[in-house]
C-alpha positions as CSV (number, residue, x, y, z in Angstrom):
1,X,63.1,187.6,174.4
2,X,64.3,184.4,176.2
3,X,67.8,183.1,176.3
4,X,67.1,180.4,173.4
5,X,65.3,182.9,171.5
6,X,68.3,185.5,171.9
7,X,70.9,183.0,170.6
8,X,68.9,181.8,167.7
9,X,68.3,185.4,166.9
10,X,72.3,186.5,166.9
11,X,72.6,183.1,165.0
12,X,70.7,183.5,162.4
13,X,72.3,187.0,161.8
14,X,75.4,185.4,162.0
15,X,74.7,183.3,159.3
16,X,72.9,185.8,157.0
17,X,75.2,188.8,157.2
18,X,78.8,186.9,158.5
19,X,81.3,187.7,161.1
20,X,81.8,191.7,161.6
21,X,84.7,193.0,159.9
22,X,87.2,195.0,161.7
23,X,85.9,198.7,159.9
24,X,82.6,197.9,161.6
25,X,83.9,196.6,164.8
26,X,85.0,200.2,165.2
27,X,82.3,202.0,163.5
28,X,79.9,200.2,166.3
29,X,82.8,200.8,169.1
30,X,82.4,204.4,168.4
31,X,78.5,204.7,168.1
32,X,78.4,203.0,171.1
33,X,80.6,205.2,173.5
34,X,79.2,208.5,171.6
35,X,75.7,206.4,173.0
36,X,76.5,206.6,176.5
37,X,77.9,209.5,176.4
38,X,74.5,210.9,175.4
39,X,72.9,209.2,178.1
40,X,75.1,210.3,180.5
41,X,72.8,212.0,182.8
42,X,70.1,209.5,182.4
43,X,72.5,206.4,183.4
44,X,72.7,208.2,186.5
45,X,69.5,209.3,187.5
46,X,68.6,205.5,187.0
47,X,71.1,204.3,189.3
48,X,70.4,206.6,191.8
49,X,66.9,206.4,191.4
50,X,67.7,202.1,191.6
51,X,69.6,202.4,194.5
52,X,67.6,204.4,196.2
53,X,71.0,207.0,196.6
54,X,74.0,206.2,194.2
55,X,76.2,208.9,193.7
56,X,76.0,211.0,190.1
57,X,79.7,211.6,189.8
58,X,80.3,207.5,190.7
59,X,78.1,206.5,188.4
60,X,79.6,209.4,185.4
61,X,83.1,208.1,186.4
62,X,83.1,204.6,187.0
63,X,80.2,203.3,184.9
64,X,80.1,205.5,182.1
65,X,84.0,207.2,181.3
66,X,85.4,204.0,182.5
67,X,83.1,202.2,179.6
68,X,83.6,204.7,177.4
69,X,87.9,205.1,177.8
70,X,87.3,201.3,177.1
71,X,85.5,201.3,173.8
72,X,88.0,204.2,172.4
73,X,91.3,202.3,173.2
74,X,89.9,198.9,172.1
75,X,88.7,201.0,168.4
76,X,92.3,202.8,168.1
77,X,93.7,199.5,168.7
78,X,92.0,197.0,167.1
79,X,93.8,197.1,163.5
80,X,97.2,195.7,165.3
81,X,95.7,193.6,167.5
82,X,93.3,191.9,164.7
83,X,97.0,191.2,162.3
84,X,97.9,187.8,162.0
85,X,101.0,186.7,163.2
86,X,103.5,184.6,161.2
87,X,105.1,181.6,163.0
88,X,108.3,179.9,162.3
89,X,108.2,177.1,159.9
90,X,111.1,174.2,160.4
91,X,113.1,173.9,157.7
92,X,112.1,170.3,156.4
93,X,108.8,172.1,155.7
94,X,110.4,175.2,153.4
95,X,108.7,177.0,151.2
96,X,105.4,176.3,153.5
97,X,104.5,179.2,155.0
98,X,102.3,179.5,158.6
99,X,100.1,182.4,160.6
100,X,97.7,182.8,163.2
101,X,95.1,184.5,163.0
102,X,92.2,186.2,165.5
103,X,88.9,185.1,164.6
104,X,85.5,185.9,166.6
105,X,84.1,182.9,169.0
106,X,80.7,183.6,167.6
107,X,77.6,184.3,170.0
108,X,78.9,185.8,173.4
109,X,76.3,185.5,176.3
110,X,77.5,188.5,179.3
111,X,75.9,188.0,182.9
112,X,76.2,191.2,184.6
113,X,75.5,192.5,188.5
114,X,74.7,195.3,190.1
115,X,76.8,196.7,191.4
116,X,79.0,198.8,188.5
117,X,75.6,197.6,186.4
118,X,77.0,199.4,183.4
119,X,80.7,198.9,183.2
120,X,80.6,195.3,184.2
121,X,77.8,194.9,180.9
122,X,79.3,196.8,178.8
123,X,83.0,196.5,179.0
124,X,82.6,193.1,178.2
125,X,80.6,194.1,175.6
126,X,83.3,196.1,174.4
127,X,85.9,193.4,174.5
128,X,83.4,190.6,172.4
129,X,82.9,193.3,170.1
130,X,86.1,194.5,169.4
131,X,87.3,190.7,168.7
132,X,84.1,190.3,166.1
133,X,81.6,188.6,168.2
134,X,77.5,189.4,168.2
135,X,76.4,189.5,172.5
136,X,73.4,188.6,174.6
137,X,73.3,190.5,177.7
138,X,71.9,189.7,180.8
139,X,71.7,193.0,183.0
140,X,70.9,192.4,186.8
141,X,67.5,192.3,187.9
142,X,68.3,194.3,191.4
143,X,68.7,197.4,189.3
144,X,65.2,197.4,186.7
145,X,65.4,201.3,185.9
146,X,69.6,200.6,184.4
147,X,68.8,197.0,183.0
148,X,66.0,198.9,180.8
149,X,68.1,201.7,180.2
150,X,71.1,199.3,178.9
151,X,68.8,197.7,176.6
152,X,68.1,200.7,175.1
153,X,71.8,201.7,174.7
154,X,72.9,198.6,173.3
155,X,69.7,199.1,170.5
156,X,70.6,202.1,169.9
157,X,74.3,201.8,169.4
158,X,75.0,198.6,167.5
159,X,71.2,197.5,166.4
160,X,69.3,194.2,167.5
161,X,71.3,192.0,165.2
162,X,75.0,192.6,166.5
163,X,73.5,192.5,170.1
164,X,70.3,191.5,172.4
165,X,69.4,192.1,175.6
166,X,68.0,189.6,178.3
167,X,65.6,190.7,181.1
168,X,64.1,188.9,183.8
169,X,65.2,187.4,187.3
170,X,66.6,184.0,189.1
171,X,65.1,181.5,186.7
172,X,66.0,183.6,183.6
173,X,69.2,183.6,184.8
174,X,69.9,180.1,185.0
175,X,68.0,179.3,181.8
176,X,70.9,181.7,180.3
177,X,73.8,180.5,181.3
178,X,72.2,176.9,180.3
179,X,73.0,177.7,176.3
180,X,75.5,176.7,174.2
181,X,77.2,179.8,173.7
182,X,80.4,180.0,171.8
183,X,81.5,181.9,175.2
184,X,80.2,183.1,178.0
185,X,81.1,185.2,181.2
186,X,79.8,186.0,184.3
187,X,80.7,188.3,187.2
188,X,79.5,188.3,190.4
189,X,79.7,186.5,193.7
190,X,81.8,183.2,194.2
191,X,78.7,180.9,195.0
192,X,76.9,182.1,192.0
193,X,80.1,181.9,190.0
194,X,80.3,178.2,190.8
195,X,76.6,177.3,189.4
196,X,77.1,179.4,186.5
197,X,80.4,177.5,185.6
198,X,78.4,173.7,186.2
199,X,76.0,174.9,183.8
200,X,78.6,176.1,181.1
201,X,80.4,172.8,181.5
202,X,77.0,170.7,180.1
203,X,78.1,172.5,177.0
204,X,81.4,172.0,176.9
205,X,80.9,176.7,176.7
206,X,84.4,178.6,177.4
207,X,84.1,180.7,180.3
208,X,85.3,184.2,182.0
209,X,84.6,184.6,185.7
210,X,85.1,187.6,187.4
211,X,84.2,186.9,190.8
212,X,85.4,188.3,194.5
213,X,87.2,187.9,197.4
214,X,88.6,189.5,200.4
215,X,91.5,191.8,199.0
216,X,93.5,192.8,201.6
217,X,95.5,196.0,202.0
218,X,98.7,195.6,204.1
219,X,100.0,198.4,206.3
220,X,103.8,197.4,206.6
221,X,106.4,198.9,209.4
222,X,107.3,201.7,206.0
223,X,104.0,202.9,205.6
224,X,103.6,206.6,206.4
225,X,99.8,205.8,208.4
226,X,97.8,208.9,207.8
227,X,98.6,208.4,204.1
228,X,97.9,204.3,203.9
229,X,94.6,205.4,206.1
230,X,93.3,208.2,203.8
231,X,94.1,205.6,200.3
232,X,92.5,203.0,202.2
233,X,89.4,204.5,203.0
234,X,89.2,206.4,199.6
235,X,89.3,202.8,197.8
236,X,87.0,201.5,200.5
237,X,84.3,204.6,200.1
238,X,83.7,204.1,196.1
239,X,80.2,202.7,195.8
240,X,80.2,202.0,199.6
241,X,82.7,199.4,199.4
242,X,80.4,197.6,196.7
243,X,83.2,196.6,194.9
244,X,84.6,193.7,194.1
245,X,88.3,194.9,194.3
246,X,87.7,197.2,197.2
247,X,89.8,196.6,200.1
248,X,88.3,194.2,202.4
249,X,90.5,193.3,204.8
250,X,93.4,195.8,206.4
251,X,96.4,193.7,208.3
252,X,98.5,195.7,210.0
253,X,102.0,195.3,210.3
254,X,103.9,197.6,213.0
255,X,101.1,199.5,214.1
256,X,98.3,199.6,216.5
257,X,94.6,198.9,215.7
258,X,94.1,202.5,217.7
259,X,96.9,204.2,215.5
260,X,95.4,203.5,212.3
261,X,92.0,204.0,214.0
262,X,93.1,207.5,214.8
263,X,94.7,208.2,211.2
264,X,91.1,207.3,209.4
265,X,89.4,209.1,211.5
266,X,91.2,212.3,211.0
267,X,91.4,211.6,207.1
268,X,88.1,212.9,207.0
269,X,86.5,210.3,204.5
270,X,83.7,209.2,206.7
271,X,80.3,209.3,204.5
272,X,80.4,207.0,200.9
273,X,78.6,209.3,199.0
274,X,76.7,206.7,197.7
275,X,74.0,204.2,199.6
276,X,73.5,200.2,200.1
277,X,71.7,199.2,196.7
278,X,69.4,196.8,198.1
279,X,67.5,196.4,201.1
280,X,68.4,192.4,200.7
281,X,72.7,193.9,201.0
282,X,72.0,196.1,204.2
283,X,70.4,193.3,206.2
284,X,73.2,190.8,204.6
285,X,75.8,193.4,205.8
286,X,73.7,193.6,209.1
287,X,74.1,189.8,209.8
288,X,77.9,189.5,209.3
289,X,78.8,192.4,211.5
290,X,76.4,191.4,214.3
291,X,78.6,191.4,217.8
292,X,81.4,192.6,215.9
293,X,83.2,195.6,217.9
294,X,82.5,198.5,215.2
295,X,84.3,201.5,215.1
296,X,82.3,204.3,213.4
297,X,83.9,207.3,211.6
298,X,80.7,209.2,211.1
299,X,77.1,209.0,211.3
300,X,74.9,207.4,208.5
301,X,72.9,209.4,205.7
302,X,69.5,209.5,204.5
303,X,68.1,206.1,203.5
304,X,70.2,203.2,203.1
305,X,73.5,205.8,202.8
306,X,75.9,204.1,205.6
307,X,78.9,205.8,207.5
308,X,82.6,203.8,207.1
309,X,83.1,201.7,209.8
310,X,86.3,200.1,211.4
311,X,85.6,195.9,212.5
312,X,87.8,193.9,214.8
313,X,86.1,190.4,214.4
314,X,87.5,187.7,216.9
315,X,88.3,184.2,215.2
316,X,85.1,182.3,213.8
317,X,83.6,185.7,213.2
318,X,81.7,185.5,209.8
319,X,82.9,188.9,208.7
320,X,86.6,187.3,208.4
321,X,85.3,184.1,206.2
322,X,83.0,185.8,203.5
323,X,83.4,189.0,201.1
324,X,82.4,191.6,203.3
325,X,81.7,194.1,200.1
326,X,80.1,196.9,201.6
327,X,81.3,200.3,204.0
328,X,82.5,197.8,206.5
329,X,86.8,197.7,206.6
330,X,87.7,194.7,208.9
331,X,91.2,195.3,211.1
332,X,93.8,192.4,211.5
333,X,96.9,193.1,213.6
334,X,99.9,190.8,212.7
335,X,103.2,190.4,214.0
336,X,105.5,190.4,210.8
337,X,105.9,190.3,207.2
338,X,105.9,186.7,207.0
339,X,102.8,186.2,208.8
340,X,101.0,188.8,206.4
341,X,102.0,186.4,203.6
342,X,100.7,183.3,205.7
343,X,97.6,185.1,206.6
344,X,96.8,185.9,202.3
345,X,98.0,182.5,201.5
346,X,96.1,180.6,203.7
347,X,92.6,182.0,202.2
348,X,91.1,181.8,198.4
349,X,93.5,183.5,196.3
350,X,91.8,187.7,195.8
351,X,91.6,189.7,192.8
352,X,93.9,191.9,194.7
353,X,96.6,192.5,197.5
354,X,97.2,196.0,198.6
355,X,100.4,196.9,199.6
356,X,101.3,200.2,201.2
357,X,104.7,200.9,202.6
358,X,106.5,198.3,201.4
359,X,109.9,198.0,200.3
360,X,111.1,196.5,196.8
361,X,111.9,193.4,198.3
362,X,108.8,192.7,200.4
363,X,106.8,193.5,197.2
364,X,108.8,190.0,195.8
365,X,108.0,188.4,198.8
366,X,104.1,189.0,198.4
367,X,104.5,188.0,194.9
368,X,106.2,184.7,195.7
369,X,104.4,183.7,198.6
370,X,100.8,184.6,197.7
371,X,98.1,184.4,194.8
372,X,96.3,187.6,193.2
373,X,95.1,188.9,190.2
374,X,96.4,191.9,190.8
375,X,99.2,193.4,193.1
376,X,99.5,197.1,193.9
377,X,101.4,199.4,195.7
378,X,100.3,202.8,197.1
379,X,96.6,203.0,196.2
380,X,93.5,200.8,195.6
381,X,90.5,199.8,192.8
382,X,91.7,202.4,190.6
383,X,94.0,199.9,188.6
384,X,90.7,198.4,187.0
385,X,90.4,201.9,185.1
386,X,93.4,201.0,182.7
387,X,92.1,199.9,179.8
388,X,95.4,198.4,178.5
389,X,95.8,196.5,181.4
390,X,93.9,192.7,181.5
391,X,91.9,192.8,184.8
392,X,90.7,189.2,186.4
393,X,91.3,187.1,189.1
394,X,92.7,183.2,190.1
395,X,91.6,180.6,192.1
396,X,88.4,181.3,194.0
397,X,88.0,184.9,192.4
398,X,87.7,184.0,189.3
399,X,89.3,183.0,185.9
400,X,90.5,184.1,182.8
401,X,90.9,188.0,181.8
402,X,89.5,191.2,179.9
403,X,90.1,194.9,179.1
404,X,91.8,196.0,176.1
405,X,94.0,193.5,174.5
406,X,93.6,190.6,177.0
407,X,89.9,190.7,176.5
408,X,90.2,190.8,172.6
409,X,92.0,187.5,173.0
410,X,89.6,186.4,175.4
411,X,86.9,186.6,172.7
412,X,89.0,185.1,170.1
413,X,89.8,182.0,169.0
414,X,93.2,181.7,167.6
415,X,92.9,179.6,164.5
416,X,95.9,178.5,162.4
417,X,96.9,178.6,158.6
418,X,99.4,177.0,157.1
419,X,100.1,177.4,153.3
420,X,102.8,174.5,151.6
421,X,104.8,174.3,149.2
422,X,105.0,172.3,145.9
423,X,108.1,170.4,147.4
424,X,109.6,170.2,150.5
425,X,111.8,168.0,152.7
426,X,109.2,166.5,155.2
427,X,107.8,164.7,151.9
428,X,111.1,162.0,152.0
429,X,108.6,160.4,155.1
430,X,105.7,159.7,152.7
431,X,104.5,156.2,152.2
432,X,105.8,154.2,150.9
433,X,108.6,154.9,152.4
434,X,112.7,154.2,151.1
435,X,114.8,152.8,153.0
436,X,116.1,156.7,153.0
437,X,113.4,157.3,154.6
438,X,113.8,154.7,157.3
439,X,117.5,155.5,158.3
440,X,116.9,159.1,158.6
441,X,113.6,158.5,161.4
442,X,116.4,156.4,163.3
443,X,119.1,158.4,162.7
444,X,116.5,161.7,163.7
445,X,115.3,159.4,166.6
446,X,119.0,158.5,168.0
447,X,118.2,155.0,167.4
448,X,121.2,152.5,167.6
C-alpha cells in the first residue's frame, strides 16, 4: 500500500464508520498491548536477528513493556482526559454557557526509526489512538524482519481500518511525509527532521518532531565520581548508546579526565550487551572518532557488538559538532559552573541535560541559563519510561510533545462550544444600535 493509498483507505473508514468513541479507544488500547505482549519473544528474535545482536531483555524492556505500560495508562486514563472542560462565560453573555472539548485530528501518519523500532511506532500509536485518531505507520526500513512484524501487530490488534502500515525505503519515505495528513510526526535525526517538516509545511500538516542532540551529563565539584561514572555509563550502554537521549557528552566540573577515567573503568560496565544495527552506523561511528584519543574500557564482542569507549576530541573535532549516538562517551573538562552553562547554551538546545552532584541551586542555574526538554538529576534515559510524563524536545531537537496526557492533547484538536441564551446583556450592542448602546462602548472604552 502506498502513502496516498493508505490515507484514502483510513479516510474512507473515517467517513463510513465515524470517529472512534472513547469505549473503543480502550477496547483497541487493550487488544493492542495484550498483542505485544503475545509477541514478546518474537519482537525480539526480530531485532536481534535485524541487528545482527540486539539484546533480548533491551528489546522486552524498552520496546515492548515500555509500549505496553503506555497503552495501559493512556486506557485507564482516557475517560478524564476525553471530559470537556467548562470555561468562564462574562457576565454580559449570562445564561450562555461554554466548553471545550477533545476531538480526534483525523488521519495520523507516524514515521518511525530504528533504533527503539517498536516503541518509537507504537507509542505514538498509542497516543493518536487514545485521542480518537485512525494511523499510517511508516516502520524503518534498516530493520525489515521488525517493520514486517509491526505490521502484523498493528492488523492484528486494532484491524486495517483503525490503522495501516507503510513499507518501503528513501523514496517511500518522502512520498509519505508529502500527504496531507491531519497530523503527522516524525522521529529521527535532525537533518532528516528538517526535510520532513518542509514537506509538512506544503500542507499546511501539524507536526511532532522528536529529533536528537548532544545531551550532556555534568559531573559537578558534589558529585560522588564512582557513582556519576557507573549512572553514566549504564545510560550510555542501553542499545549501545543508540539512543537519542543517551548521554552524549560528559563535562566535568572539579575533576580530572583520568579520575573519572579510572571510576568507569572500575564500574565494570564495559560491554553494551547489544551491537551497532547497521553496518552503514559502525562506519559512520568509525568516521567521527577517527584521530580521536580513545580510551577503551573493554574489548569488543562478536560482530558489530562494540566495547564503551572514553573520547577526548580536540576543538574542530567532528565528534564534538554532531550526535555521536553510539558506545562512544566524549570527555570535556571545564573550569566552573558557569562555563558548563556556557558550554550547553552555546550549542542546539538537547532533549536532555544530565546533572549529577549538583546542589539545589545550581539545578536553577541550569534551568535558567540553558534549553532542554528534559532536565535530570542523578540518572539518565530512564525518565522517557514514565508514561505520565510528556517526553520531547526544543529547538534543534525537536518540537512539540507525547506520552500519556501530553500526547492525547497532541493528537487532539481542542474545539469550542458555546451554547446562548434566549436573552442576554451583550445583545444592547446589536444593530441598530441606541444611543444606549453608543454611550456604554465609550463609557466601556474610557472614551472622553
Amino acid at each position: 500500500m502506498t502513502p496516498a493509498e493508505a490515507l484514502a483507505h483510513l479516510r474512507a473508514a473515517e467517513a463510513r464508520d465515524g470517529a472512534l468513541a472513547p469505549d473503543r479507544r480502550r477496547a483497541l488500547l487493550d487488544e493492542l498491548g495484550k498483542t505485544l505482549l503475545r509477541r514478546a519473544e518474537d519482537i525480539a528474535a526480530a531485532l536481534d536477528a535485524d541487528y545482527g545482536g540486539r539484546s533480548r531483555l533491551e528489546t522486552l524492556l524498552a520496546d515492548v513493556l515500555c509500549t505496553v505500560d503506555a497503552a495501559r495508562y493512556s486506557r485507564r486514563h482516557l475517560r478524564a482526559w476525553a471530559k470537556p472542560r467548562r470555561a468562564a462565560v462574562p457576565y454580559p453573555f449570562w445564561p450562555a454557557r461554554a466548553w471545550e472539548e477533545a476531538v480526534p485530528k483525523g488521519i495520523v501518519g507516524i514515521m518511525a526509526p530504528w533504533n527503539y523500532p517498536v516503541q518509537l511506532a507504537l507509542v505514538p500509536v498509542v497516543d493518536a489512538l487514545a485521542a480518537g485518531n485512525r494511523v499510517a505507520m511508516k516502520p524503518s526500513e534498516a530493520v525489515p524482519r521488525t517493520a514486517a512484524l509491526l505490521a502484523e501487530v498493528l492488523a492484528t490488534a486494532l484491524g486495517p481500518d483503525v490503522a495501516v502500515t507503510v513499507q518501503g525505503g528513501p523514496e517511500v519515505a518522502a512520498e509519505f511525509a508529502a500527504q496531507p495528513w491531519d497530523h503527522l510526526m516524525f522521529t529521527g535525526g535532525t537533518e532528516t527532521g528538517r526535510k520532513v517538516a518542509l514537506a509538512a509545511a506544503r500542507n499546511l500538516v501539524p507536526l511532532t518532531l522528536e529529533l536528537g542532540g548532544k545531551c550532556p551529563a555534568v559531573v559537578l565539584p558534589g558529585a560522588d565520581l564512582a557513582v556519576a561514572a557507573r549512572d553514566i555509563l549504564a545510560g550510555k550502554a542501553v542499545n549501545a548508546g543508540q539512543t537519542c537521549i543517551a548521554p552524549d557528552t560528559v563535562l566535568l566540573v572539579g575533576h580530572t579526565q583520568e579520575a573519572f577515567a579510572a571510576a568507569c573503568r572500575a564500574s565494570g560496565i564495559g560491554l553494551p550487551e547489544s551491537g551497532i544495527a547497521t553496518a552503514a552506523q559502525a562506519a559512520r561511528l568509525d568516521r567521527l572518532t577517527e584521530g580521536v584519543r580513545l580510551d577503551r574500557l573493554a574489548s569488543d564482542g562478536p560482530g558489530r557488538q562494540r566495547a564503551l569507549s572514553l573520547a577526548y576530541p580536540e576543538p574542530g573535532d567532528a565528534l564534538l559538532a554532531e550526535e555521536i549516538f553510539g558506545p562512544v562517551l566524549a570527555v570535556q573538562p571545564l573550569i566552573d559552573v558557569s562555563a558548563a552553562i556556557a558550554w550547553i547554551a552555546a550549542r542546539p538546545a538537547p532533549l536532555a541535560i544530565y546533572l549529577f552532584g549538583a546542589t539545589r541551586g545550581e539545578v536553577d542555574l541550569f534551568a535558567s541559563g540553558t534549553r532542554s526538554g528534559a532536565i535530570v538529576t542523578g540518572r539518565t534515559v530512564e525518565y522517557a519510561a514514565f508514561p505520565s510524563l510528556g517526553f520531547g524536545g526544543v529547538g534543534g531537537s525537536g518540537y512539540g510533545r507525547y506520552h500519556g496526557h501530553a500526547g492525547f492533547l497532541a493528537f487532539s484538536s481542542q474545539r469550542a462550544r458555546v451554547d446562548h441564551g434566549r436573552v442576554s446583556l451583550a445583545r444592547i450592542f446589536d444593530p441598530p444600535r441606541k444611543k444606549l448602546a453608543v454611550r456604554l462602548i465609550e463609557r466601556l472604552v474610557r472614551l472622553p
